[in-house]
HTML snippet that shows the backbone in 3Dmol.js (N, CA, C, O; Angstrom):
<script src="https://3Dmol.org/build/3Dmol-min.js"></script>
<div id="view" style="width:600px;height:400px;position:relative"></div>
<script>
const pdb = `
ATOM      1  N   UNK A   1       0.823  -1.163   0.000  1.00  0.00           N
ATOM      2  CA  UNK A   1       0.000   0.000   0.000  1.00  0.00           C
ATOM      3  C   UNK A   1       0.877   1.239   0.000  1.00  0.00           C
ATOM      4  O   UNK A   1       1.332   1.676   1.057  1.00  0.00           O
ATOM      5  N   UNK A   2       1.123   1.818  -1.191  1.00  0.00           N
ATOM      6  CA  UNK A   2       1.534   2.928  -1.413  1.00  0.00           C
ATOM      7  C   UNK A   2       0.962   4.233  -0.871  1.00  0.00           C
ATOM      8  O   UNK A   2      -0.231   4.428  -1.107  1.00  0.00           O
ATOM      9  N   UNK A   3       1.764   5.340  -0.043  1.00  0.00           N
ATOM     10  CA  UNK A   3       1.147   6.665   0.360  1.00  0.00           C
ATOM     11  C   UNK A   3       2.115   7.706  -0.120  1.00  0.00           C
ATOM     12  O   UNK A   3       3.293   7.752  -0.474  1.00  0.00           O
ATOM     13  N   UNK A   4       1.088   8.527   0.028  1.00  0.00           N
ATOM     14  CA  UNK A   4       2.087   9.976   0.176  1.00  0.00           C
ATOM     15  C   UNK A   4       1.795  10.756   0.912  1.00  0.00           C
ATOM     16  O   UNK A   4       0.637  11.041   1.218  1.00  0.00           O
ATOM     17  N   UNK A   5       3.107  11.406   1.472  1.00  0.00           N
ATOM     18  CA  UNK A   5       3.101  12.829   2.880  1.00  0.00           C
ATOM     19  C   UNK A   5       3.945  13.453   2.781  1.00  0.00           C
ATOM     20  O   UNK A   5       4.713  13.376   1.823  1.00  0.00           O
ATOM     21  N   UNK A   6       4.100  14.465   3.969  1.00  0.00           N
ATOM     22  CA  UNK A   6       5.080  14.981   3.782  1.00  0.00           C
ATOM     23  C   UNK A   6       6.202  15.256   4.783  1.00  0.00           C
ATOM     24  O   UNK A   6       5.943  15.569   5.945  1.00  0.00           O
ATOM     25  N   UNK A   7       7.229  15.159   4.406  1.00  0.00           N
ATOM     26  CA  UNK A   7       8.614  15.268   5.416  1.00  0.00           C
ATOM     27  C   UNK A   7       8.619  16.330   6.823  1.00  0.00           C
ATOM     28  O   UNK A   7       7.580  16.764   7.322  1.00  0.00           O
ATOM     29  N   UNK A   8       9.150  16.449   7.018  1.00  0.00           N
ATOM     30  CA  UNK A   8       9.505  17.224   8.263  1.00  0.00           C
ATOM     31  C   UNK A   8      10.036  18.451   7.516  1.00  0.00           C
ATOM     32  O   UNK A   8      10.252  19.502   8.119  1.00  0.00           O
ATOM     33  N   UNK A   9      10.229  18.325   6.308  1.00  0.00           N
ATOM     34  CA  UNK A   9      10.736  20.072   6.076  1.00  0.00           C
ATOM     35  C   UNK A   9       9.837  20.639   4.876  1.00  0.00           C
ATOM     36  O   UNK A   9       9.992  21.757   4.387  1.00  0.00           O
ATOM     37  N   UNK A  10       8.686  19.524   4.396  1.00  0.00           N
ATOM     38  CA  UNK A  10       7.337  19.902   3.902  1.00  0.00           C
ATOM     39  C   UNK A  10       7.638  19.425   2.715  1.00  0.00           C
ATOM     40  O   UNK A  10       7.371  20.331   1.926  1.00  0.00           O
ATOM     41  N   UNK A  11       8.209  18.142   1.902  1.00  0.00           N
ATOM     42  CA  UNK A  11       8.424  17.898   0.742  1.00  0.00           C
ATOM     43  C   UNK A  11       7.756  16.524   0.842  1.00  0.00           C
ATOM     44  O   UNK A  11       7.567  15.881   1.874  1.00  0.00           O
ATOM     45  N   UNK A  12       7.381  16.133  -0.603  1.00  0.00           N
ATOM     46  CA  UNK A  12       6.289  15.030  -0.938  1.00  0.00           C
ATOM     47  C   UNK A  12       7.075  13.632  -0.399  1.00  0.00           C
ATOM     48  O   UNK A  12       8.279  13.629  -0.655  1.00  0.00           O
ATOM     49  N   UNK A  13       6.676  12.715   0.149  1.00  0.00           N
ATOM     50  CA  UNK A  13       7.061  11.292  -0.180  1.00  0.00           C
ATOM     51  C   UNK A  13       6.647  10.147   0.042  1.00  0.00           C
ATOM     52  O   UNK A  13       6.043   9.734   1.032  1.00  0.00           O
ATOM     53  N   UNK A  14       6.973   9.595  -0.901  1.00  0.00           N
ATOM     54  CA  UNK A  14       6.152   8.325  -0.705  1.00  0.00           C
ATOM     55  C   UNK A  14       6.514   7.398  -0.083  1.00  0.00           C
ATOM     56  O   UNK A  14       7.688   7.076   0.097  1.00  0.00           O
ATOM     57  N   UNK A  15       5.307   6.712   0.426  1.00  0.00           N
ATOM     58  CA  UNK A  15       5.942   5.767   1.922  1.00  0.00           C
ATOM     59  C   UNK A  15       5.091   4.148   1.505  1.00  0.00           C
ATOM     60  O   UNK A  15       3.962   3.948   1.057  1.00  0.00           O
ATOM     61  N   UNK A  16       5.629   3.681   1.689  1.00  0.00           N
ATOM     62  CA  UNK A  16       5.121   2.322   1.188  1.00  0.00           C
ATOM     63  C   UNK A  16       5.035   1.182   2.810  1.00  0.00           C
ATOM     64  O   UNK A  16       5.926   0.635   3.460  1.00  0.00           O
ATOM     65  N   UNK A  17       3.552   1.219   2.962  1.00  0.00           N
ATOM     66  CA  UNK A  17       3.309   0.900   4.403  1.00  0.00           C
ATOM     67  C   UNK A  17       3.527   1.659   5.804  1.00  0.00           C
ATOM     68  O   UNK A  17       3.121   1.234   6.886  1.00  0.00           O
ATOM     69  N   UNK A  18       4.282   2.931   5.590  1.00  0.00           N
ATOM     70  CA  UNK A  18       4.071   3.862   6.695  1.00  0.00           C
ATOM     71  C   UNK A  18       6.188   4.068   6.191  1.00  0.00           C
ATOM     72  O   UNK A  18       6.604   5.211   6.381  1.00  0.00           O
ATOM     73  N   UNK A  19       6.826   3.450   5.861  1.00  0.00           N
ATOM     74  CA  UNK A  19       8.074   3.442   5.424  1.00  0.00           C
ATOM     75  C   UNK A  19       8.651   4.504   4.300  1.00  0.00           C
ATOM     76  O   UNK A  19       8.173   4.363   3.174  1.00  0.00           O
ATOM     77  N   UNK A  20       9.668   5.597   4.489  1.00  0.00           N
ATOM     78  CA  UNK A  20       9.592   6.578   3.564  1.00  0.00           C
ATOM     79  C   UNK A  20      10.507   5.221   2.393  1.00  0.00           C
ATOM     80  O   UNK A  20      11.308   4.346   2.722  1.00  0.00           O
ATOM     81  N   UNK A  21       9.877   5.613   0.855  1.00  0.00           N
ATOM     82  CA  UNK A  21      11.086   5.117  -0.101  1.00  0.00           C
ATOM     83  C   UNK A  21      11.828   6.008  -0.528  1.00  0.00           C
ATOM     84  O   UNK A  21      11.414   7.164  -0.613  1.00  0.00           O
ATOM     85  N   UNK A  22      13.125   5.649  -0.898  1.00  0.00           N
ATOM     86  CA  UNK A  22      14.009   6.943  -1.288  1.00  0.00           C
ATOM     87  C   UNK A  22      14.168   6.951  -2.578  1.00  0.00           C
ATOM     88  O   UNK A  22      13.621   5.922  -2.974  1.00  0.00           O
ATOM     89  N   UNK A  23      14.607   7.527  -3.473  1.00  0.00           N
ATOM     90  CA  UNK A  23      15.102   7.574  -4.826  1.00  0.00           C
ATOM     91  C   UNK A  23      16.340   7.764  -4.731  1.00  0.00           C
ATOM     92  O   UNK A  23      16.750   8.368  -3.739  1.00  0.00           O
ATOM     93  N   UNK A  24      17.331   7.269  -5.805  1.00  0.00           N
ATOM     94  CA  UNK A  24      18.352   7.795  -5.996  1.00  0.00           C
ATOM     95  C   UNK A  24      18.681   7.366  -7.542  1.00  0.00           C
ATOM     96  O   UNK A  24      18.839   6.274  -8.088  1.00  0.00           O
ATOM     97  N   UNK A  25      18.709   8.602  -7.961  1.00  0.00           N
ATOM     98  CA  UNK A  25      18.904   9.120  -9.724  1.00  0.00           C
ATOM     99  C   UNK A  25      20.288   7.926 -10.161  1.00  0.00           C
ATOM    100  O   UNK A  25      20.248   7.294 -11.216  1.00  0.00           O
ATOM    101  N   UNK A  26      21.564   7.771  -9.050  1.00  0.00           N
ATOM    102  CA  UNK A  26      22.417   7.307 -10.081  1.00  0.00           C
ATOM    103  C   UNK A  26      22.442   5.684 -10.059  1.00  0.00           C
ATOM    104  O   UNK A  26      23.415   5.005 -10.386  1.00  0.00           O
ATOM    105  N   UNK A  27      21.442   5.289  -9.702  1.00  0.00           N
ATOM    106  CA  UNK A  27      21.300   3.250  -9.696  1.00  0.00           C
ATOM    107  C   UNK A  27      20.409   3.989 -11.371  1.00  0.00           C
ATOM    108  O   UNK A  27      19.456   4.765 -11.449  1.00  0.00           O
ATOM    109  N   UNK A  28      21.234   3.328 -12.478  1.00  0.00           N
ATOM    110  CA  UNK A  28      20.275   2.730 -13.491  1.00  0.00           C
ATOM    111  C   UNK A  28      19.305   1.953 -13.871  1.00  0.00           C
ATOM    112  O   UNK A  28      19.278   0.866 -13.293  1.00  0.00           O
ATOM    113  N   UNK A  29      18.184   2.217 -14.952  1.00  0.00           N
ATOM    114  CA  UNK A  29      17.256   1.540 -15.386  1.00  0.00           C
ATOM    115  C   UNK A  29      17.707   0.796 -16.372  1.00  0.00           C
ATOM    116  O   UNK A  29      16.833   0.515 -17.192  1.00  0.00           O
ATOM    117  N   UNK A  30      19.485   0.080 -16.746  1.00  0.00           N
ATOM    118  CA  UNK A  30      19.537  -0.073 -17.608  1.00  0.00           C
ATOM    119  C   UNK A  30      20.133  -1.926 -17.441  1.00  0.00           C
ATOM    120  O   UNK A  30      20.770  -2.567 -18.277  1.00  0.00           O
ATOM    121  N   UNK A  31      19.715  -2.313 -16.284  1.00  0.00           N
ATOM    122  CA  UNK A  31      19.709  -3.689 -15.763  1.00  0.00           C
ATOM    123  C   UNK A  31      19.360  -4.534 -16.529  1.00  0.00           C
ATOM    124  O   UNK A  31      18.427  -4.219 -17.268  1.00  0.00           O
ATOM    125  N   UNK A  32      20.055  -6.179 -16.697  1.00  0.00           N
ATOM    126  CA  UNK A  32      19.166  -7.268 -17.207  1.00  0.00           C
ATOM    127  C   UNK A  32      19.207  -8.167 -16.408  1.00  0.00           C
ATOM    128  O   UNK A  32      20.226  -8.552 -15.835  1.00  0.00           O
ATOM    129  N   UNK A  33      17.966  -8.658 -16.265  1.00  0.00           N
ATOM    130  CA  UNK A  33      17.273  -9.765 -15.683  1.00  0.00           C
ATOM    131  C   UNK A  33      17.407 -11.075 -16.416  1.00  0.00           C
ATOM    132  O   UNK A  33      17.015 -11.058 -17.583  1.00  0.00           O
ATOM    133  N   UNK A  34      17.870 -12.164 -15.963  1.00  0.00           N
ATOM    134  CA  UNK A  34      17.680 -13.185 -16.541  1.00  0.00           C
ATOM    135  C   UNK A  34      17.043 -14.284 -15.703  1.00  0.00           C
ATOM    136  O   UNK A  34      17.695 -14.264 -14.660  1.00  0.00           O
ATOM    137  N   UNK A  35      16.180 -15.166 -15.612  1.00  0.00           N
ATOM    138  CA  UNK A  35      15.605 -16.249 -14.329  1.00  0.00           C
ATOM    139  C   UNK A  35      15.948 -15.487 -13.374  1.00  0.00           C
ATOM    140  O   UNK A  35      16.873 -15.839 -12.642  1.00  0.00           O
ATOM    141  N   UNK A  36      15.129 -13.997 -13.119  1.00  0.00           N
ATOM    142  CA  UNK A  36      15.392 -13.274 -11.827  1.00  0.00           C
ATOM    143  C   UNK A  36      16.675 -13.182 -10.994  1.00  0.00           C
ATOM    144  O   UNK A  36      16.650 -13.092  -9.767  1.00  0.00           O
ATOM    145  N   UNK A  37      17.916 -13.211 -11.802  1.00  0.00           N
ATOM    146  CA  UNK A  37      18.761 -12.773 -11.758  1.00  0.00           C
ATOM    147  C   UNK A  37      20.020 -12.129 -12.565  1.00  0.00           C
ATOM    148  O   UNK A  37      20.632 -12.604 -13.521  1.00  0.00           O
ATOM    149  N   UNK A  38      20.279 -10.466 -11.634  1.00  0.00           N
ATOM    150  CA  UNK A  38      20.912  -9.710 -12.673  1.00  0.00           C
ATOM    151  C   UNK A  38      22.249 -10.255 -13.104  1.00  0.00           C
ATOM    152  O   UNK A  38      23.277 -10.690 -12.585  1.00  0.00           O
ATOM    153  N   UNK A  39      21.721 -10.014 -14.363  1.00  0.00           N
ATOM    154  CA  UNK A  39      23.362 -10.511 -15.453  1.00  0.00           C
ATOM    155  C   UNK A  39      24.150  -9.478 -16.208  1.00  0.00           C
ATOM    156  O   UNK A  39      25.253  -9.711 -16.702  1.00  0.00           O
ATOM    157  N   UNK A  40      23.573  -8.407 -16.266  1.00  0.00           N
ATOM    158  CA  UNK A  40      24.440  -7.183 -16.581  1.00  0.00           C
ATOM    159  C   UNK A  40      23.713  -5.759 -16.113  1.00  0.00           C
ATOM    160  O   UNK A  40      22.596  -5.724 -15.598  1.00  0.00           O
ATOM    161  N   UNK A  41      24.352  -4.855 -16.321  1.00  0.00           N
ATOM    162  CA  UNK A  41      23.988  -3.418 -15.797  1.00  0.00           C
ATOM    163  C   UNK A  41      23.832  -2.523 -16.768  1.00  0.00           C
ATOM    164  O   UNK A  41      23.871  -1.320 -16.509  1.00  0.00           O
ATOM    165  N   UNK A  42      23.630  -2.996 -18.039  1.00  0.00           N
ATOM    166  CA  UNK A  42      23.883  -2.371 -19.289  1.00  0.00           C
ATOM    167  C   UNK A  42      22.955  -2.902 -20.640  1.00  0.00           C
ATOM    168  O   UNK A  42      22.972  -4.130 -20.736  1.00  0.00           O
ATOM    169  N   UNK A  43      22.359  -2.384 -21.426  1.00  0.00           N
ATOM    170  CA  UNK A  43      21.449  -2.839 -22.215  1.00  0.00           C
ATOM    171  C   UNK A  43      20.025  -3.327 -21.433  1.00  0.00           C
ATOM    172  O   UNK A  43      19.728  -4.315 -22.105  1.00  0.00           O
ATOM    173  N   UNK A  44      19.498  -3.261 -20.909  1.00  0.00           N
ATOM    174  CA  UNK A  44      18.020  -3.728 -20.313  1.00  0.00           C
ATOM    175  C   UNK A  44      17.277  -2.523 -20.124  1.00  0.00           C
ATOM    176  O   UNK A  44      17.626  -1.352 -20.274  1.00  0.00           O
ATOM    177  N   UNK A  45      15.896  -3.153 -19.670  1.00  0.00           N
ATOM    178  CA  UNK A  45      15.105  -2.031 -19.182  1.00  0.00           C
ATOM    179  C   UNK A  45      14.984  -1.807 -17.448  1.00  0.00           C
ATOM    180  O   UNK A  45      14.205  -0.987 -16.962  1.00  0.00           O
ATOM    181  N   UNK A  46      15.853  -2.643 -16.659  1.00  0.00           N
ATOM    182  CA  UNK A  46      15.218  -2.769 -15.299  1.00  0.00           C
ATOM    183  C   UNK A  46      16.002  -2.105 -14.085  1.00  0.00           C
ATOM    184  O   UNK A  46      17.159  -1.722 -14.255  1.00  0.00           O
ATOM    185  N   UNK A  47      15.624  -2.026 -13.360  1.00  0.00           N
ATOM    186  CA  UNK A  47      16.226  -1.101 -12.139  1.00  0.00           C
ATOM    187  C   UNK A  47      16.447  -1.963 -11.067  1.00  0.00           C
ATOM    188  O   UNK A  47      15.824  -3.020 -10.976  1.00  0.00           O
ATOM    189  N   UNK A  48      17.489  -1.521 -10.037  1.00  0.00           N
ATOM    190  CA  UNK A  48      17.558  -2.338  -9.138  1.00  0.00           C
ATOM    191  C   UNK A  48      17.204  -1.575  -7.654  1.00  0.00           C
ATOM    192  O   UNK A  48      17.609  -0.531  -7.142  1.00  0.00           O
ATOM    193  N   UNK A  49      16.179  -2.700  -7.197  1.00  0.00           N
ATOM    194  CA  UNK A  49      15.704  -2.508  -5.447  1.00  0.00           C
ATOM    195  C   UNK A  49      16.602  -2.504  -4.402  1.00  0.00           C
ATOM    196  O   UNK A  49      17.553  -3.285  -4.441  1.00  0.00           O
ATOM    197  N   UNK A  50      16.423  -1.594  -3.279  1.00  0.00           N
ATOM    198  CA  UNK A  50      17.868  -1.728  -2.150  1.00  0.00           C
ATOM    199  C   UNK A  50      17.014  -1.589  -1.126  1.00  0.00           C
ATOM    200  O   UNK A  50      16.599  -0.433  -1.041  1.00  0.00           O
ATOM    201  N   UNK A  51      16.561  -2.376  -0.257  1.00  0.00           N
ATOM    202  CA  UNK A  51      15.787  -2.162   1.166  1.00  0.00           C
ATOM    203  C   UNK A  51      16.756  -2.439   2.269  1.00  0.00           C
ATOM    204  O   UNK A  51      17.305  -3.513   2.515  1.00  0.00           O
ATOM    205  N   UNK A  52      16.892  -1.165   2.966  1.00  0.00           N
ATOM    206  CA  UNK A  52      17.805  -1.642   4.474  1.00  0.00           C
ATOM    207  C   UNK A  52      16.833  -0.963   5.254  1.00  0.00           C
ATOM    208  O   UNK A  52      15.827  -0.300   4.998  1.00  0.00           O
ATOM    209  N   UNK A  53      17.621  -1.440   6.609  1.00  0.00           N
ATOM    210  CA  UNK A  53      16.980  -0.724   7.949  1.00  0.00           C
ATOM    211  C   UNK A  53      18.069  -0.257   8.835  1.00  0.00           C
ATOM    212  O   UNK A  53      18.919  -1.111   9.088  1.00  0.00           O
ATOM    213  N   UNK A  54      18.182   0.578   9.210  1.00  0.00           N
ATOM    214  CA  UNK A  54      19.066   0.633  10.326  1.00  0.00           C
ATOM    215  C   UNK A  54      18.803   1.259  11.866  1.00  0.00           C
ATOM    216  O   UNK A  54      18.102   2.226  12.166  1.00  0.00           O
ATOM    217  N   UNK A  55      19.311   0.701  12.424  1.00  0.00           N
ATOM    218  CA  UNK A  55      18.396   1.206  13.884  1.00  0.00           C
ATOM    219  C   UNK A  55      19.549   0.500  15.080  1.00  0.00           C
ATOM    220  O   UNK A  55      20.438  -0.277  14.730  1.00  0.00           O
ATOM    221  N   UNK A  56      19.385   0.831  16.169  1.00  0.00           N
ATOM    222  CA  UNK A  56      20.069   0.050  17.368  1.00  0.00           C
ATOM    223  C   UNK A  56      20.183  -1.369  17.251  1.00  0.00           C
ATOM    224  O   UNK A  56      21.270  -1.928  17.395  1.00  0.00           O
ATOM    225  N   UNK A  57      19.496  -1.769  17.087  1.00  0.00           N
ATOM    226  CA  UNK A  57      19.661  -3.513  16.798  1.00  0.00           C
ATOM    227  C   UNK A  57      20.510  -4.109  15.738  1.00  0.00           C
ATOM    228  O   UNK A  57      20.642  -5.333  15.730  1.00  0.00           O
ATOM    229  N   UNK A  58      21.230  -3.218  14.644  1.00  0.00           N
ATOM    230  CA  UNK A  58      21.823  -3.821  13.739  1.00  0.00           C
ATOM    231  C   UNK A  58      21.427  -2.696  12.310  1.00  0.00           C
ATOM    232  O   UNK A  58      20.694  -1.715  12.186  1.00  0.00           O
ATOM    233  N   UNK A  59      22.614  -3.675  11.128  1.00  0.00           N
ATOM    234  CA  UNK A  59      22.102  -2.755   9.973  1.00  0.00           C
ATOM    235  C   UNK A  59      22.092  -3.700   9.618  1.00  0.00           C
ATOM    236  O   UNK A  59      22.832  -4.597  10.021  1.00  0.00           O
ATOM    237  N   UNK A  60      20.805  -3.851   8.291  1.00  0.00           N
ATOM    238  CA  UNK A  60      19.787  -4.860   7.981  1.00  0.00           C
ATOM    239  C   UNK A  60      19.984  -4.825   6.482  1.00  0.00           C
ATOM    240  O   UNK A  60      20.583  -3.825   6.086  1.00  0.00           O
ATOM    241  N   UNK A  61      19.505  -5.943   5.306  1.00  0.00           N
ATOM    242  CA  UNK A  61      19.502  -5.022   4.162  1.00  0.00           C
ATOM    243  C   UNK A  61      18.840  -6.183   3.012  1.00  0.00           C
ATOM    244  O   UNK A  61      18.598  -7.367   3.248  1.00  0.00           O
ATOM    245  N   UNK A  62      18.693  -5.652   2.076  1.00  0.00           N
ATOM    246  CA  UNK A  62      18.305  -6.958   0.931  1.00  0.00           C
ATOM    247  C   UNK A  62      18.638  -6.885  -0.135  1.00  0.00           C
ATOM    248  O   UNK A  62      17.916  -6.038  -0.661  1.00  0.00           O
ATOM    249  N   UNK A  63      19.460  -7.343  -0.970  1.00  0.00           N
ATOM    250  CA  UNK A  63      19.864  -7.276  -2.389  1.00  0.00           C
ATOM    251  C   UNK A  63      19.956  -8.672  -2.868  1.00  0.00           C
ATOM    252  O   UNK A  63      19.817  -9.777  -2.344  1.00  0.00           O
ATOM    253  N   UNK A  64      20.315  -8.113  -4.365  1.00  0.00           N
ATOM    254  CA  UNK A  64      20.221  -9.582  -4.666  1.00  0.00           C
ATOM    255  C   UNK A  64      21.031 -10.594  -4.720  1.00  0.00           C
ATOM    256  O   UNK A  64      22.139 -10.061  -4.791  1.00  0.00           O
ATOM    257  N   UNK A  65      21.160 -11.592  -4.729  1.00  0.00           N
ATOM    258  CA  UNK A  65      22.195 -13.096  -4.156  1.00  0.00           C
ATOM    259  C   UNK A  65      23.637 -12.617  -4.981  1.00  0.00           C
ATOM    260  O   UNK A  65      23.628 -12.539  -6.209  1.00  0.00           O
ATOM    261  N   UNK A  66      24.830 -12.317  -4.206  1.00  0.00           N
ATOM    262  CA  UNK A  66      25.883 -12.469  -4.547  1.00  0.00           C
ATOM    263  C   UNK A  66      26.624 -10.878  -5.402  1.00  0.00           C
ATOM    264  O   UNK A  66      27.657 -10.549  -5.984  1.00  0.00           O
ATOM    265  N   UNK A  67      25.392 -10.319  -5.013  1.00  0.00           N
ATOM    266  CA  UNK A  67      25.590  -8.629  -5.368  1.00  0.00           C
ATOM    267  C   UNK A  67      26.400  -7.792  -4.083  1.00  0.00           C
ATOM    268  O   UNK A  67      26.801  -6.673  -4.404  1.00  0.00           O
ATOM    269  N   UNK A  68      26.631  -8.156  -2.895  1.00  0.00           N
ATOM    270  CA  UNK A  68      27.037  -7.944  -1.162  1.00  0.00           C
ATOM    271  C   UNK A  68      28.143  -8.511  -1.117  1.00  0.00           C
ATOM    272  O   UNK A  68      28.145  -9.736  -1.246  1.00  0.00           O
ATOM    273  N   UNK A  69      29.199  -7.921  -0.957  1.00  0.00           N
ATOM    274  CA  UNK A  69      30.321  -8.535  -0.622  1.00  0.00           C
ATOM    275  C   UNK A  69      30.796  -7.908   0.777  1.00  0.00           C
ATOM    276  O   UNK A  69      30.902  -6.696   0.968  1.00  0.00           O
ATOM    277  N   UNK A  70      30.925  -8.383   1.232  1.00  0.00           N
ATOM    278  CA  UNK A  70      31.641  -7.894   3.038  1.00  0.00           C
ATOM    279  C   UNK A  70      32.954  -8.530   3.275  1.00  0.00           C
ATOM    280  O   UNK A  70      33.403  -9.622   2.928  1.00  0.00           O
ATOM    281  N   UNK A  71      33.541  -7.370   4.085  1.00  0.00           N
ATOM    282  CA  UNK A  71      34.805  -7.632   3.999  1.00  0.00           C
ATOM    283  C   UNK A  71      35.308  -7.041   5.760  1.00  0.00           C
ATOM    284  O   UNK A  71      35.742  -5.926   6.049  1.00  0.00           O
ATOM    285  N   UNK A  72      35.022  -8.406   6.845  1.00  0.00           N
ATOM    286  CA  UNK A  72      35.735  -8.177   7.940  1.00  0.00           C
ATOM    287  C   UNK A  72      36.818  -7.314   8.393  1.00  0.00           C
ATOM    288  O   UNK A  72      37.844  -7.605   7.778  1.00  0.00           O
ATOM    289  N   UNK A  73      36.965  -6.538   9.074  1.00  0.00           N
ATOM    290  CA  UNK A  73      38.157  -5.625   9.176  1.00  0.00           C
ATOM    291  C   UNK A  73      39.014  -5.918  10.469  1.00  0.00           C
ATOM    292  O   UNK A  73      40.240  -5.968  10.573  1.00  0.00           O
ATOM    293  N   UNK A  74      37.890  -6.127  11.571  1.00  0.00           N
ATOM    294  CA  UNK A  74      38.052  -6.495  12.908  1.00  0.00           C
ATOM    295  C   UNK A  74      38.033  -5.081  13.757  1.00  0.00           C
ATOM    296  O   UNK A  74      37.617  -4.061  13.209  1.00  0.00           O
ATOM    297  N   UNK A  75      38.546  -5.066  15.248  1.00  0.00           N
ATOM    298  CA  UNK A  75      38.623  -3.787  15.960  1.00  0.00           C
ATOM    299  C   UNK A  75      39.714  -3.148  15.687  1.00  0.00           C
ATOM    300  O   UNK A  75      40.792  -3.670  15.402  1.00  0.00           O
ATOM    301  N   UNK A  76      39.375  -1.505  15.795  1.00  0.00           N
ATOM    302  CA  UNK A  76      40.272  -0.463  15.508  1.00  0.00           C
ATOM    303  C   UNK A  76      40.974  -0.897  17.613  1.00  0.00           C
ATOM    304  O   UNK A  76      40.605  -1.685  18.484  1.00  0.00           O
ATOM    305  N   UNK A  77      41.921   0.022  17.524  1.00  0.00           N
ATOM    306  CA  UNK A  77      42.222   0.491  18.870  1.00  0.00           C
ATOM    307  C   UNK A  77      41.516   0.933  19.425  1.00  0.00           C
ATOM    308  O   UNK A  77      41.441   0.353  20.508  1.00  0.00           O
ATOM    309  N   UNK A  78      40.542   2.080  19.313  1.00  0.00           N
ATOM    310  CA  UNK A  78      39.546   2.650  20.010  1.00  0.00           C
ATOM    311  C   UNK A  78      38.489   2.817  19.374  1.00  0.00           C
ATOM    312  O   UNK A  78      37.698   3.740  19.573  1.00  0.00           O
ATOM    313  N   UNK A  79      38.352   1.759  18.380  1.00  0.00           N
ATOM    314  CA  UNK A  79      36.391   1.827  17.779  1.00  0.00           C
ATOM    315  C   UNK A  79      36.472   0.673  17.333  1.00  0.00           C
ATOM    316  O   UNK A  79      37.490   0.255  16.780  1.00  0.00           O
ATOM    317  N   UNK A  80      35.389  -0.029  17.509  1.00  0.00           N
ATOM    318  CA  UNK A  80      34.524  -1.223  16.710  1.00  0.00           C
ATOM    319  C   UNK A  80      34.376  -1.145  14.978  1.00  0.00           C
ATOM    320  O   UNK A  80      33.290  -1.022  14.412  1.00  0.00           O
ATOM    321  N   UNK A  81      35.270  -1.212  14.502  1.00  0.00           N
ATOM    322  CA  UNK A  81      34.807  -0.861  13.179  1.00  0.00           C
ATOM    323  C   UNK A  81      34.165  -2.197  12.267  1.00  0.00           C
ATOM    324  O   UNK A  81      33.740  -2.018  11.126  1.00  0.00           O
TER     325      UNK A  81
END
`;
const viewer = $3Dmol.createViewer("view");
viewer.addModel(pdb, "pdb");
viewer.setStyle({}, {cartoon: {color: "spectrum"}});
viewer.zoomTo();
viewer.render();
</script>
């Protein structure tokens, strides 16, 4: 269920279940899909979805299989990085 409201500094947005969605101009529409998974970033018509959360409990996120690469760093001296 798609809505629209408005921000805290009075600009439109749409919230999908009470959740603001964001845009961002430089992820392309120019994706290909193959058996629901992307095979290039170039020549297609499709765009790609990015849902995270972040909050005290953790940072959360969803993309698609094998698009996430993480890379352990371990502790700084004086920060958790």
């Amino acid at each position: 269920m798609i809505e629209s409201d408005r921000d805290k500094w009075g600009n439109f947005v749409q919230l999908w279940d009470g959740i603001p969605v964001g845009v961002n101009d430089w992820i392309l529409d120019t994706h290909v899909l193959t058996g629901g998974v992307e095979t290039a970033t170039t020549g297609g018509t499709c765009s790609t979805i990015y849902a995270f959360q972040m909050g005290e409990g953790a940072l959360c996120g969803l993309t698609s299989p094998g698009h996430l690469t993480v890379e352990p760093i371990g502790s700084l001296e004086t920060k958790d990085a």
